[in-house]
N, C-alpha and C positions, 0 to 999 in steps of 0.2 A: 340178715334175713328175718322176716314175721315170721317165717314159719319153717318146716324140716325142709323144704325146696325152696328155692326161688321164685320169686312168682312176678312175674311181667303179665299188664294190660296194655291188649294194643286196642288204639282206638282210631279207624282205620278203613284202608278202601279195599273194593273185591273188583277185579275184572277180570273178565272171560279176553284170555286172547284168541283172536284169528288170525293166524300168523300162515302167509301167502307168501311164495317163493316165485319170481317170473324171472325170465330169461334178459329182459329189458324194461325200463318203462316204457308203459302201451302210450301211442299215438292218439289223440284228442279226438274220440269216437269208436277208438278201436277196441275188439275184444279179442282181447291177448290169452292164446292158452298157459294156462302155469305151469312148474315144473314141480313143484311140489308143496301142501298143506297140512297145518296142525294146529290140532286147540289144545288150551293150558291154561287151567286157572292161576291167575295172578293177581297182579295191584299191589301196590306194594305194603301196604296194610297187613294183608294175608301172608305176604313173602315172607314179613318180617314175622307174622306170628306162627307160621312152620318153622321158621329156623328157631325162634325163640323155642319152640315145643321139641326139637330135635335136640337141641343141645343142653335137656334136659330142664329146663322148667315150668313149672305149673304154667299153663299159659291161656289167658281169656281174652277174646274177641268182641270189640264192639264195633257194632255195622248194620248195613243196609244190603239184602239181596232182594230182588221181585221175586213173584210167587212162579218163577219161567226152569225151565230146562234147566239153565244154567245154574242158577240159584239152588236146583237142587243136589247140583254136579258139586257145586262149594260146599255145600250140608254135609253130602259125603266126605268128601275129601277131609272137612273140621274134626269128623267123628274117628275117620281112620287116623289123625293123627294126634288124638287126643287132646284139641284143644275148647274148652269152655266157650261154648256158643249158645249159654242162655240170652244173652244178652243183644245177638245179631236180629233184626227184626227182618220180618218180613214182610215186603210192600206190594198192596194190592193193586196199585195204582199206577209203579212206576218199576222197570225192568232192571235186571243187572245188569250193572255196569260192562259195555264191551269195548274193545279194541280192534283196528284192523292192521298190525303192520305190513305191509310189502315190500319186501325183501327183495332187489335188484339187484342182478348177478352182474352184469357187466358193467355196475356200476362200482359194486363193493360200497352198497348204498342202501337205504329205506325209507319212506314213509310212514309214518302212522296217522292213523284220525280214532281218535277217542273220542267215544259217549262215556261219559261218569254215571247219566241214567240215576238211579235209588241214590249211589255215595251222597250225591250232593243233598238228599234230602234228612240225611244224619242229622239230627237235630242237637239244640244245649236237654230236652225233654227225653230223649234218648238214653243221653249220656246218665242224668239224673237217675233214669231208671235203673242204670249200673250202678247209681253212687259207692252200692255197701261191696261190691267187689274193687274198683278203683280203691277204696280207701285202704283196702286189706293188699293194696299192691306193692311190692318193694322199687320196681320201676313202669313209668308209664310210657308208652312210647309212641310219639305221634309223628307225621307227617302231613303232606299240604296236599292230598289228596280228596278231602272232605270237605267241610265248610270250614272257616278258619277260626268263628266265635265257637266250633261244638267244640272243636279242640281245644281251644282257651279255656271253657269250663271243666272240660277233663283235668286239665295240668291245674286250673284254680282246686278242685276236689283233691289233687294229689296230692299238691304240698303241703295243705291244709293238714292232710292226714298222714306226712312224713313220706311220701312216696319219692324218689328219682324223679324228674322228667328230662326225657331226652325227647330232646326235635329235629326228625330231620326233614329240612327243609328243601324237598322236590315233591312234584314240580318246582321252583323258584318261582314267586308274584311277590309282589308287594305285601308288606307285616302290618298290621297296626303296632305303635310303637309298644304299648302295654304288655303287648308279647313276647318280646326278649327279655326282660323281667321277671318271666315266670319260666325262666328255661333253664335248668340248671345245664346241660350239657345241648351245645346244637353242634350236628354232624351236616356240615356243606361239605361238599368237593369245591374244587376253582372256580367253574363256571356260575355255581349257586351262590357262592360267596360275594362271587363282583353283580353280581343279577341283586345282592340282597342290600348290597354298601354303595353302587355306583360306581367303585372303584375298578380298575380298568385290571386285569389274573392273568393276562398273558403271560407274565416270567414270573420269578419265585419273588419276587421283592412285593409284588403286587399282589399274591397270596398271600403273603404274609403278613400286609397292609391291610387286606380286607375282614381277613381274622381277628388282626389288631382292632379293627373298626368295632366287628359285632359283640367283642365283647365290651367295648366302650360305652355300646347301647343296651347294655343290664343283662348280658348272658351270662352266668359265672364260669363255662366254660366251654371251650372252643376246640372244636377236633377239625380239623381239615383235611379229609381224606385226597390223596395225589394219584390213587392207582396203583401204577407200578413200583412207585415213587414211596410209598408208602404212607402213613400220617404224617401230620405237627399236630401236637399238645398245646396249646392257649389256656393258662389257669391261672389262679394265685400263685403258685410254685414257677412261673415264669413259661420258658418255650421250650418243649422238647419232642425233638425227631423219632419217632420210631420207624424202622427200618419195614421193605415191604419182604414179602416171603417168593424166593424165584421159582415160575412156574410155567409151563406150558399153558398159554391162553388158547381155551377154544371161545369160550363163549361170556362177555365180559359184562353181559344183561344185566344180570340182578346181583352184581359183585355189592353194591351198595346195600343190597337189604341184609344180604348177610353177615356182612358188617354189621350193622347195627341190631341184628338181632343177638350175635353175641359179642356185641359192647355191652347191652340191656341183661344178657345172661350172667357177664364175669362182675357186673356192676352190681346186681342183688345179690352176688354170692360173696360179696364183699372184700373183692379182692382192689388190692394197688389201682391208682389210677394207671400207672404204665402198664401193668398187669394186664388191664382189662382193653389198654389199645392192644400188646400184641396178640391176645387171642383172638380179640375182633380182627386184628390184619389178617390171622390165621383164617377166621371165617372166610373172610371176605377172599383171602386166595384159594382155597378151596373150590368158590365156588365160580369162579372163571376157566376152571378144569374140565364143566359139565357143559352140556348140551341143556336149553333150558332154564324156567326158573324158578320154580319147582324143584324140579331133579337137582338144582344143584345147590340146595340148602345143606348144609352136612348135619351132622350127628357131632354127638360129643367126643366119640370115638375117632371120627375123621380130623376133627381140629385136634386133638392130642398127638395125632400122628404128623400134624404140620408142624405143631410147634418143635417135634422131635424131630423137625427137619426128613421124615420118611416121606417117599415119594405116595402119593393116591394110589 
């Protein structure tokens, strides 16, 4: 660590969910009454830098909100959870970022349509204006959320200045190649892995194949999260499984960001590479326990109690 905490930059997306619950999907003109709504700041930028500020490290925010409702619903919520939002801009031009999922019951099903709104207007001139906090970061933690060059210039400021970078790549699109190069640790799941190699993740041969791939293309190393299934390791030290934590699934939404908020947290505190997957699996089980995605970031308290195998 640089300093008495750990200290994680995310540099990263905000969205407002509007999350709509119907009995069916409605019929091409029809207006369907719903059964039930709720709003929730998310994106997974922000996810990740709750759980990072939860599970005890210094944690700073770069971003894009409008100058809207929403935008100042995020403001709050940075401030209630202590995380460093000098650096989150605000856009007079362009709104935050929203979502609409619709959640079908009788389908055991959903839709979403996302606006990214402001995220995408995250700029490399943004990022700059963060430089003197990135460089003081012990890990950086990006995602595909934003533009892909502002993130680039983040991760080129980080390594420059000795920082981590972890990338986790979702949404999955296509990389410039110059970007696995500068990723020390990139966290896919299957589906992102074969979206990012071409390679076809249906069985474990073909996860393990695509893994193989990305670090072939300049990643030094490779986590592939499975879910229930738990990780695989991809490093110099070879391949290895870490086991997942068994738990009652309610809600398996944002199980990814908390993962990777405390892979970013056991990582600047400089612990084992194994180390720092099981506590991220811990995270990440954790937060499949909750309703939400938000709500179901833990504390440092709640992953000590997973790793000790204590029920939530």
């Amino acid at each position: 660590m640089k300093g008495d905490k750990p200290h994680i930059v995310i540099v990263g997306s905000f969205v407002t969910d509007l999350v709509f619950r119907a009995p069916r999907r409605p019929h091409r003109g029809e207006t369907l009454i719903g059964l039930e709504f709720g709003l929730f700041t998310g994106g997974k930028g922000y996810n990740q830098a709750v759980a990072a500020a939860r599970m005890g490290a210094k944690t700073s925010m770069v971003g894009r909100l409008g100058t809207d409702l929403f935008g100042d619903m995020f403001m709050r919520s940075l401030e209630k959870e202590g995380i460093d939002a000098r650096h989150v801009v605000r856009d007079p031009e362009v709104g935050t970022g929203v979502a609409s999922p619709v959640i079908y019951e009788s389908e055991n099903d959903n839709s979403i349509i996302l606006m990214p709104r402001a995220n995408m207007r995250l700029s490399p001139a943004d990022v700059d204006a963060a430089r003197d906090v990135i460089a003081q970061a012990d890990v950086l933690l990006l995602q595909l959320e934003v533009p892909v060059e502002t993130s680039l210039h983040a991760a080129e400021i980080a390594r420059k200045n000795g920082a981590t970078v972890v990338w986790n790549p979702a949404p999955a699109r296509e990389l410039p190649k110059e970007v696995f190069g500068m990723i020390d640790i990139l966290t896919p799941n299957e589906v992102e892995a074969g979206q990012l190699t071409g390679i076809p993740t249906g069985d474990d041969a073909g996860a393990r194949a695509a893994a193989r791939k990305l670090r072939e293309m300049g990643t030094g190393r490779v986590i592939l999260t499975l879910g229930a299934r738990g990780a695989l390791m991809f490093g110099p030290e070879g391949e290895t499984e870490v086991p997942a934590y068994k738990v009652k699934v309610v809600d398996p939404t944002a199980a990814g960001d908390a993962f990777c908020g405390g892979l970013a947290v056991a990582l600047a505190r400089g612990q084992s590479i194994a180390d720092t997957v099981k506590y991220a699996n811990a995270a990440g089980a954790y937060a499949v326990t909750v309703l939400g995605a938000e709500p179901s970031m833990p504390s440092a308290e709640q992953v000590e109690r997973m790793l000790k195998g204590e029920a939530k």
